[in-house]
N, C-alpha and C positions, 0 to 999 in steps of 0.2 A: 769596668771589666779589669781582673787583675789575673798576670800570668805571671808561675813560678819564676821568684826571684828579681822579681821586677814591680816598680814601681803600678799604680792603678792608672789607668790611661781613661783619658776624653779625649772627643773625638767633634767639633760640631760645623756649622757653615755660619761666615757670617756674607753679608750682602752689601757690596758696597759703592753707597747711590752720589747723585750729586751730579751738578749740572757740570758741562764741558770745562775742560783746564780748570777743575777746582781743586787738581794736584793726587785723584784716585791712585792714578797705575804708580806715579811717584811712591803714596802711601804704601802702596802691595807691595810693591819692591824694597823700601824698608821696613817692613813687617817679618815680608820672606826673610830677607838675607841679604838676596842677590837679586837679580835684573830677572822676571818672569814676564812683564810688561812695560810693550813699547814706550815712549816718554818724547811728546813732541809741545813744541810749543804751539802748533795749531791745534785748533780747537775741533773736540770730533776725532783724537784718534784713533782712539778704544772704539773698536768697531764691532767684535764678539766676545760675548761673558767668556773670560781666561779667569778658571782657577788657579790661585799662586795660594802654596801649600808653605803656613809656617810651625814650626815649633817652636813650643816653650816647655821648660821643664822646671820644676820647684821642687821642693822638699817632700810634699805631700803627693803629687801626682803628675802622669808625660802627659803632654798634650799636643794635639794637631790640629791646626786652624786652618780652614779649608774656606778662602777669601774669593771672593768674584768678583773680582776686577771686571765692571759694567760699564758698556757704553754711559758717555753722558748724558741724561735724561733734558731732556730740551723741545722746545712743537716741531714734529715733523712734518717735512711739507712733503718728498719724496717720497718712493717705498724705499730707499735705501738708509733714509730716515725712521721710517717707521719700522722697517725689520731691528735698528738699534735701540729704538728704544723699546721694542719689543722682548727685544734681548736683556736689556737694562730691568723690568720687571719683572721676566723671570727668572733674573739673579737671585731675585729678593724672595721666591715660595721657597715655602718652609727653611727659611732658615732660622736660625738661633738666635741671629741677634742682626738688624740691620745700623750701619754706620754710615750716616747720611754728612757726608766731607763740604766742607762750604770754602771758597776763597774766602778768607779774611780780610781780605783788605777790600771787599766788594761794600761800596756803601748800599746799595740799591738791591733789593730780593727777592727783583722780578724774574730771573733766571729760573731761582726754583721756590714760585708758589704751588705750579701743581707739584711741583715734588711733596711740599708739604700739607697738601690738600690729602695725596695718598697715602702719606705714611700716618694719618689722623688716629685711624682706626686700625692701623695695623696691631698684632696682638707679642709680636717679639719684643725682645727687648730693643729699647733702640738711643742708641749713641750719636751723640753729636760734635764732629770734629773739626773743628773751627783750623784749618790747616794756613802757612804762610805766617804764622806771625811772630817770626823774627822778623817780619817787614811792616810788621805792624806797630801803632802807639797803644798804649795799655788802655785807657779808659775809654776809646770808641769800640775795642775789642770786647769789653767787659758788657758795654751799652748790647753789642752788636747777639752777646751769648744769653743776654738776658730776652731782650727782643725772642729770639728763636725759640727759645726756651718760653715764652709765654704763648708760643702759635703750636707745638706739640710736645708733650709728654715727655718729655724726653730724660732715660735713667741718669745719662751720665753726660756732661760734658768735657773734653780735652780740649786743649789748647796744645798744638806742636806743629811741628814744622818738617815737612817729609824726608824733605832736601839736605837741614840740617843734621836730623835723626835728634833734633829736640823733643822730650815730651813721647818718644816712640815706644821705649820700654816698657813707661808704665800702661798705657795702651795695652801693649801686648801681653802683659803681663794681668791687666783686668779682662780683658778679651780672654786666657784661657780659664780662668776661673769661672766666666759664665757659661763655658760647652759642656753639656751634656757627659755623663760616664761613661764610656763606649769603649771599642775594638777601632784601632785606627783605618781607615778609609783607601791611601795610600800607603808605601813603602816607605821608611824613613826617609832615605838620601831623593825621593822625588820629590819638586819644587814645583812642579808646575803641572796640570791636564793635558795643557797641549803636546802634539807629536813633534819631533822633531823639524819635519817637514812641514805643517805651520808654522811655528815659531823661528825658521830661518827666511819664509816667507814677511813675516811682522818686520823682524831686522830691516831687511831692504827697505820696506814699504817707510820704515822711518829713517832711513839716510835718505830715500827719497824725498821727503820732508824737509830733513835737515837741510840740505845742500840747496832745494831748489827754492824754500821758503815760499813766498807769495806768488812768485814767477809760475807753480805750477797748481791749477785750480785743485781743489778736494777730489773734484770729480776722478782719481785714478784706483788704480787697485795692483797688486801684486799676485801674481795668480801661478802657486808652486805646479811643474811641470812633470819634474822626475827628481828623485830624492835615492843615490845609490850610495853602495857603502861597496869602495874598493877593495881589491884581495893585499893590498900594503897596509890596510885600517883606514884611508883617507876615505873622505864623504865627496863624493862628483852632485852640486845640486844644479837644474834648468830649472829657471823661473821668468815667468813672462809679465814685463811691465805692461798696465792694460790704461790706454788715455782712450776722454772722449771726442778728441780732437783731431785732424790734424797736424793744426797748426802747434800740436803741442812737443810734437815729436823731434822739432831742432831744439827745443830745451831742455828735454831729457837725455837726448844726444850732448848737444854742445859742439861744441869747434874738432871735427874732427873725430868725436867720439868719448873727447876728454873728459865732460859731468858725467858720461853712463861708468868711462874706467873707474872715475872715481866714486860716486856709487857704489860699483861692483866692489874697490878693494877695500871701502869702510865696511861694508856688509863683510867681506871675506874676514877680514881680520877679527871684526867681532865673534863670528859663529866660529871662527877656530878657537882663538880665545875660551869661550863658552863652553864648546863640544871637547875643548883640548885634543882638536887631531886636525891634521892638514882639512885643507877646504879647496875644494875646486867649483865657482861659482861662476856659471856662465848665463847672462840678459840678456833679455831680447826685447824691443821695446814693438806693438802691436798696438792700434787703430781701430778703437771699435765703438762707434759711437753711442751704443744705447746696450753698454757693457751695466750699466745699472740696472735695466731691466731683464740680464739673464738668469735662469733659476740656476742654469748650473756654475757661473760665478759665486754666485751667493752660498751655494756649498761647497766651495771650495775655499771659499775664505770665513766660515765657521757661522756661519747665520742662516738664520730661515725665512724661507720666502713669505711674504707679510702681504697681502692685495690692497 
């Protein structure tokens, strides 16, 4: 599609697979630009397909790459497991091209055989991004792309590193030459699907993370309350910490209150940062033990109810 005075625009989706902490949301967020998704060192944090919207532009034509940052595809034993990886496959209809991201430094590729069982017969195009290896030695690397490379099809292989922004450009730069010609999807300056009010909900849920590391089981959730936009420009948001325990609740607290303040004020400073306007960000931590089995959690934090 091309409009007066302007360059010919594409426009396409790509899907992007791979088993837990194989450095996905890392990759979207140096594709995008900026931070669209959370980034924890637990494994499992990508909970729902988040579009992160990038552009590239060349000589010949604008383009907008419209990436789905997917749960990590892995056996689920829960439904809160299988709503993700439910979510994780249908990142991947109709898209354009899927880019199935592998830790490199993983000697072993029993994480994702069924990944690669699935993507056999798939008919896109499909890329294989061997991510991490600037922490890698070159010729297990090399063994490790030949191996995948002889179990599917696969058009293209990279070698980069998310973290470092090794290896990303040209990535991005092959990634918009194979999107489709089209009328773009979003708005230029939009980076992400999500609403505001999810995406300052993801924040917490990942200093929640950060701060508490193994001390606080998987089992919690962040669950946005009210999302206001004051008459000074500032954002007032309630959002409520949801554990299945508990006993879980003096460590989301802390002595006195000190891990939730501090929670509250890395979340706070992040989404101001972000949103660039004052933040007023008030926690409350709640007790609900079989918060995994509610349908209306699970729409509220962007996934579908899975039986």
């Amino acid at each position: 599609m091309t409009t007066e005075n302007t360059l010919p625009t594409r426009c396409g989706l790509v899907a992007v697979l791979g088993a837990p902490n194989a450095g996905k949301s890392t990759l979207v967020n140096a594709l995008v630009g900026q931070k669209v998704a959370i980034v924890s060192a637990k494994a499992q944090t990508t909970r729902a397909r988040l579009m992160g919207i990038a552009l590239e532009d060349s000589e010949e034509f604008r383009t907008q790459i419209i990436l789905a940052d997917t749960p990590g595809i892995f056996e689920p034993r829960r439904r809160l497991d299988r709503a993700m990886v439910s979510a994780a496959w249908e990142g991947a209809v109709e898209a354009d091209a899927v880019l199935l991201v592998v830790d490199a430094r993983k000697k072993k590729l029993d994480q994702i055989e069924h990944i690669l069982e699935g993507l056999k017969n798939r008919r896109e195009r499909k890329l294989l991004v061997l991510n991490k290896v600037d922490q890698c030695v070159k010729e297990p690397l090399l063994a490790l792309a030949q191996e995948l490379a002889g179990r599917v099809d696969f058009d293209e292989v990279y070698f980069v590193s998310a973290l470092t922004g090794d290896g990303i450009a040209q990535l991005k730069a092959d990634l918009a030459k194979a999107m489709p010609e089209g009328a773009w999807h979003y708005p230029e300056d939009q980076v992400s699907d999500a609403s505001e009010r999810l995406l300052a909900a993801e924040i917490t849920r990942e200093q929640l993370y950060r701060q508490l590391h193994d001390e606080l089981p998987y089992d919690s959730a962040v669950r946005p309350e009210s999302y206001q936009h004051r008459k000074d420009g500032s954002i007032e948001i309630h959002q409520q910490i949801v554990i299945a325990r508990d006993s879980q609740k003096a460590i989301v607290l802390g002595k006195r209150g000190s891990k939730l303040k501090a929670i509250g004020e890395a979340a706070r400073k992040e989404l101001s940062e972000l949103l660039e306007t004052k933040i007023h960000l008030f926690l409350h931590v709640r007790v609900e033990e079989n918060w995994a089995e509610s349908r209306e959690i699970y729409e509220e934090i962007g996934l579908d109810w899975v039986r």
